[in-house]
C-alpha positions as CSV (number, residue, x, y, z in Angstrom):
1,X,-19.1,10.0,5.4
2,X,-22.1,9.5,3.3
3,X,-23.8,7.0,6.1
4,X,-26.3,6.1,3.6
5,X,-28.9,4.5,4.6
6,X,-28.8,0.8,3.9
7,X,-32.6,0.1,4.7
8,X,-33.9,2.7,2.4
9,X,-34.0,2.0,-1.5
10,X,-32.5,5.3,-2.7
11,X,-29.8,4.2,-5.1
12,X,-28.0,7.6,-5.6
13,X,-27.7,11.0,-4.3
14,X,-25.5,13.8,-5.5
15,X,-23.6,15.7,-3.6
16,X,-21.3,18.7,-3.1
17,X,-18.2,19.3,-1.2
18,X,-14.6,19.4,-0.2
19,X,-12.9,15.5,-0.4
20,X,-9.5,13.8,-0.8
21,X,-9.4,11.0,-2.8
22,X,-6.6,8.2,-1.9
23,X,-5.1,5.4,-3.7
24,X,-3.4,2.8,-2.8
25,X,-2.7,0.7,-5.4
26,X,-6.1,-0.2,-7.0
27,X,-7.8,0.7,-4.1
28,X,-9.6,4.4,-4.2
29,X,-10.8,5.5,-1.3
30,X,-13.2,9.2,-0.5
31,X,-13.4,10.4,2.6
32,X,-14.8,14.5,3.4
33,X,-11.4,16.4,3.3
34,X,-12.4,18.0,6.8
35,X,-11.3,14.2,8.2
36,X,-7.8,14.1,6.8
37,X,-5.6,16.5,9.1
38,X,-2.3,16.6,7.0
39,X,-0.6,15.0,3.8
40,X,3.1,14.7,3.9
41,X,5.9,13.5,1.8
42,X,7.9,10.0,2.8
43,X,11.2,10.8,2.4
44,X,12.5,7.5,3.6
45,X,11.1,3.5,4.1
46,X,9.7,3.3,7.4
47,X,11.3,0.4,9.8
48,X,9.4,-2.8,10.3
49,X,8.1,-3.6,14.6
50,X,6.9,-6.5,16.0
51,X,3.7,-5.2,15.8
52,X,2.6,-7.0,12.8
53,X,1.4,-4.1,9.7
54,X,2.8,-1.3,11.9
55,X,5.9,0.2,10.8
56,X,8.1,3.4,12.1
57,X,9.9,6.4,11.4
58,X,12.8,7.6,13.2
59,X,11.7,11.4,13.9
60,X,15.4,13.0,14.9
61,X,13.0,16.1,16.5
62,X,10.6,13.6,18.5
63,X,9.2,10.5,19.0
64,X,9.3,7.5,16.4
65,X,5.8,7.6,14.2
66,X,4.1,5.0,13.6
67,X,2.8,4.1,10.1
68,X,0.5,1.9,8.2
69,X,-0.1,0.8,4.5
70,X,-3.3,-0.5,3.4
71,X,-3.4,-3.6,0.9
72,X,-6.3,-3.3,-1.6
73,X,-8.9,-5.2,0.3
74,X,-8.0,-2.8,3.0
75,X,-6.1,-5.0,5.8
76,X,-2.8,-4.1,7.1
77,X,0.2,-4.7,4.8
78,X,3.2,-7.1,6.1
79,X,5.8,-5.2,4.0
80,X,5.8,-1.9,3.7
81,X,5.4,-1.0,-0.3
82,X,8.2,1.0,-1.6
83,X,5.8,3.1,-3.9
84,X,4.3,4.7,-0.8
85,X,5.5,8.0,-0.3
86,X,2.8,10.0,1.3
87,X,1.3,10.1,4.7
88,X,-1.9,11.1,5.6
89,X,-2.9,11.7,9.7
90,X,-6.8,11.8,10.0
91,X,-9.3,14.0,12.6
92,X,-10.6,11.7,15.8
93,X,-8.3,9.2,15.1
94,X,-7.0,8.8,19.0
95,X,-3.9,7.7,17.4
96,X,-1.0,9.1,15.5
97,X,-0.7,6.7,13.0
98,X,-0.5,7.5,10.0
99,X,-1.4,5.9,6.9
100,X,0.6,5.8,3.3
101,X,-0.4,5.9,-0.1
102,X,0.4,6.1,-3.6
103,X,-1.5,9.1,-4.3
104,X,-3.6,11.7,-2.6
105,X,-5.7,14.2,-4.7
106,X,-8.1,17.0,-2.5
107,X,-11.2,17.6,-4.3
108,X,-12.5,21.0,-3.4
109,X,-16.1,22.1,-4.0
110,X,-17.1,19.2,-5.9
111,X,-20.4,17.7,-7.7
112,X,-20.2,14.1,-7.2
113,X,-22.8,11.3,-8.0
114,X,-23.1,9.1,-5.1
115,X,-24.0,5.1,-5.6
116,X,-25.6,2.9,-2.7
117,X,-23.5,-0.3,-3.0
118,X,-25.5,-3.5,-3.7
119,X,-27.6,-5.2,-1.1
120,X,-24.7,-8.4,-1.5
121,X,-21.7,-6.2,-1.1
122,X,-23.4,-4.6,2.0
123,X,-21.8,-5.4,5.7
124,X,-23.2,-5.0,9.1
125,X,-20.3,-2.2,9.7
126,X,-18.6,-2.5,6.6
127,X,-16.2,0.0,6.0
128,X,-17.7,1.3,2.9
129,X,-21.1,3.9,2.0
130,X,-21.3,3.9,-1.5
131,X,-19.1,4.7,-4.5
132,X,-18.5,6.8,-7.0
133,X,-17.1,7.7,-10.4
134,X,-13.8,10.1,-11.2
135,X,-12.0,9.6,-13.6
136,X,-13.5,6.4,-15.3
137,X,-12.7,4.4,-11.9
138,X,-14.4,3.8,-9.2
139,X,-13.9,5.1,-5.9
140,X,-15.1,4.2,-2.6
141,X,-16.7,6.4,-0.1
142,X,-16.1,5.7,3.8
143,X,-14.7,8.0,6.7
144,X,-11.4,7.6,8.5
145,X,-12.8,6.2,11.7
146,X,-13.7,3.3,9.8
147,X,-10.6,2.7,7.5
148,X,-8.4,2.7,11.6
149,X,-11.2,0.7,12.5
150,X,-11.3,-1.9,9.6
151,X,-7.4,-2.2,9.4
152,X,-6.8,-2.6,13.3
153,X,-9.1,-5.6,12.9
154,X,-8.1,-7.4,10.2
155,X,-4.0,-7.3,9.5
156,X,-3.1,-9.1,6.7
């Protein structure tokens, strides 16, 4: 998303644009809205696989979907959460999982003040940029290759 540079010490940089914010319980994700493909409704609990955080819904008009819920440190969830009710599909992705949430807000044409995490909190290919404030919460800034990346490799 941001792909800020982790060697350089610039600490913040503002930026404009069209994002979509996702929750998941406490966790608040951002990601450039041209990366999320489509948002829709849950209208039913997905059924559990042997595939361990990878669930599915029955598609009477194709073939079962597969689906994924993130816990808060972003790994895969066992159990599927019963407040998750809407599924986002991302650009890129190779897949057609999807992946639910709590909420999902788009953020068109929109100022935003964008942190450089701390050196400590900073991973070789961590899954996060930076972060920001909306709202009077924190939200962190990464790219949906990265969040299928980070939960394929560490289910909970």
């Amino acid at each position: 998303m941001i792909e800020m540079n982790r060697k350089r010490q610039t600490t913040t940089m503002k930026m404009r644009g069209d994002f979509v914010l996702l929750r998941a319980d406490s966790l608040r994700l951002l990601l450039p809205q041209r990366e999320v493909t489509s948002t829709e409704y849950l209208d039913h609990a997905p059924a559990t696989t042997v595939e361990a955080g990878i669930f599915v819904l029955d598609d009477p008009q194709g073939p079962e979907q597969p689906v994924a819920a993130l816990s808060e440190n972003l790994s895969l969830l066992d159990r599927f959460p019963q407040d998750r009710f809407l599924l986002t599909r991302f650009a890129g992705a190779g897949q057609p999982t999807a992946l639910a949430w709590n909420d999902v807000r788009v953020l068109i044409d929109t100022e935003l003040e964008f942190h450089a995490l701390p050196a400590i909190m900073q991973g070789e290919a961590g899954p996060i940029d930076a972060y920001v404030e909306i709202d009077h919460e924190l939200v962190f800034c990464t790219s949906a290759q990265r969040i299928l990346t980070g939960a394929r490799a560490h289910p909970n």
